[in-house]
N, C-alpha and C positions, 0 to 999 in steps of 0.2 A: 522553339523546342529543338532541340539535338536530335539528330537523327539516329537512332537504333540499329547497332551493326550488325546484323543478324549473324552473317560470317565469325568475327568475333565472340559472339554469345555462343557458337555452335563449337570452335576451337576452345573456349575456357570450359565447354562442360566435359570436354574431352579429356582435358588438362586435371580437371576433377577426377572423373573416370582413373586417370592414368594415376595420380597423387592416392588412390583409394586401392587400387591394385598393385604398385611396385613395390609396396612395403611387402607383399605375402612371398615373395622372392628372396628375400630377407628374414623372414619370419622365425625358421626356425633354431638360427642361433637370436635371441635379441642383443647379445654385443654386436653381430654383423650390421643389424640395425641402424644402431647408431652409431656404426664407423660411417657407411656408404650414404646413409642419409637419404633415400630413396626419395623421398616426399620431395625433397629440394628439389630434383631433375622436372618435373613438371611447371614449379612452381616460377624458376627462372626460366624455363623456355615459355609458357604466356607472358609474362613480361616482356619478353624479349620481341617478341612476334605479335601478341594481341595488345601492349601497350603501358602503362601504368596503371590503370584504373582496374581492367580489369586481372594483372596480375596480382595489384593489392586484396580484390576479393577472393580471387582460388586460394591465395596464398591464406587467408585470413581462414577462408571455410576449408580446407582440405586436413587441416589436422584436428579440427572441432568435429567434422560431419564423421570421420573415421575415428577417434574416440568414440560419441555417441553410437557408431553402428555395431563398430568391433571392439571396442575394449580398450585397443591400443592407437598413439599412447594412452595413457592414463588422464583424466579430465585435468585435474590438478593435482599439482600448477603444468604438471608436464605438456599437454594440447593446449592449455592458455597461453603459454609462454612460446609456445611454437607457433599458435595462430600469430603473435605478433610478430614475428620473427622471419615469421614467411611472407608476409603483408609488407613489411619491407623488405624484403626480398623481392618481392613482385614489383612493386610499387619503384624503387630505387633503381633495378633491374630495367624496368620498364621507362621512367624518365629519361635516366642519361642516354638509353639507346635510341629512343625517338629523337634528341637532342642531337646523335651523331650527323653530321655531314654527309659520310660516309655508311654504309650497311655493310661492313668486313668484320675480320678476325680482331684486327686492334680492336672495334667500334665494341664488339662483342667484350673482349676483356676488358675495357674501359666502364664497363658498363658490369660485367660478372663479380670483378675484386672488391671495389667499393662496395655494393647492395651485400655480400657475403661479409663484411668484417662489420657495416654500418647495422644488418638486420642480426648480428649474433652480440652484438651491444646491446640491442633492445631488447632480445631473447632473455639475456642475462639479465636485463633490468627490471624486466617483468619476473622474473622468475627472483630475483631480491626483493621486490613489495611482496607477492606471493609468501614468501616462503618466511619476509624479518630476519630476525638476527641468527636463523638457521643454513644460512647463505653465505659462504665469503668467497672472498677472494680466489682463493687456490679451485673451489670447488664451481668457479664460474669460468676459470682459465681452464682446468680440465675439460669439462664437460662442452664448451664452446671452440677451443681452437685444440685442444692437443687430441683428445679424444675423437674430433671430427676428421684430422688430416686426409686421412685417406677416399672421404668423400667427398672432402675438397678439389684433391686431385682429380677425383672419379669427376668431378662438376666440370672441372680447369679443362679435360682432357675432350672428355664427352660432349657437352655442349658445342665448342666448336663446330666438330666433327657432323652434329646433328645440323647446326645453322647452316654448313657449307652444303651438306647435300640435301636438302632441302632448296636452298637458293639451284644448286644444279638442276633440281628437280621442275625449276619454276616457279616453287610453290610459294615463296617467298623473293620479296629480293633482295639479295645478296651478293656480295662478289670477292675476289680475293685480292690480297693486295697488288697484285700484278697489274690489273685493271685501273686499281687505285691509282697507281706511282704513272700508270700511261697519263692519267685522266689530269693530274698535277704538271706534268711537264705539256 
């Protein structure tokens, strides 16, 4: 039997917690919403930090349990199609970075770009079974990458910045490349 990481269970419900609150910051325009993509910042930083497994769960229940509580998003297909989408997010997020060599900035973007293009493919594809012939093309490019930019970047920018001082902090570890490139030569 696998040992039970209480630490880990205690960071993902946190991650929950946080996935269920940063949307209301947002809330009052819903196009701000879904530029900034609030729900994502949790969802990749447990992956990042608690792992694949358990990013794949936050990521899977964070936009179901907040449907079911508040309304938003909308059950369907909108929270179905985000539950998977953030499940790989977590999940993808959380492999390649366990997989890093290293725990840096590259390790972090190597691991951010991939799980964001791979988990907005399945979003989109679940949201085309969902939806049938009422789905195309242009309205899966909109709603996935052009529509998203600016949460992308908000992801791109943010996240780092949170990995690094957190590793300052100790609370994780982490380092910057400076360390890295000593650690190489």
């Amino acid at each position: 039997m696998k040992k039970i990481d209480i630490q880990k269970i205690v960071l993902s419900a946190m991650f929950i917690a946080l996935g269920m609150v940063l949307p209301f910051a947002t809330m009052q325009l819903k196009s701000l919403g879904q530029l900034l993509s609030p729900m994502h910042l949790p969802v990749l930083l447990c992956g990042l930090i608690c792992g694949p497994v358990y990013g794949a769960i936050v990521g899977f229940v964070v936009p179901l349990l907040r449907s079911v509580t508040f309304g938003m998003p909308k059950l369907f297909p909108g929270a179905i199609a985000m539950a998977f989408e953030l499940l790989t997010y977590g999940l993808v997020t959380g492999y390649l970075y366990t997989r890093s060599k290293y725990k840096c900035i590259i390790a972090v973007y190597k691991a951010l770009i991939p799980a964001m293009i791979i988990g907005r493919i399945v979003g989109g594809a679940v949201q085309a079974v969902l939806l049938g012939g009422q789905y195309s093309l242009a309205a899966f490019m909109t709603g996935y990458f052009v529509n998203t930019l600016p949460g992308v970047v908000l992801q791109l920018v943010l996240i780092p910045v949170i990995m690094v001082a957190l590793g300052k902090a100790h609370l994780i570890k982490f380092h910057s490349g400076a360390k890295r490139k000593a650690e190489i030569f």
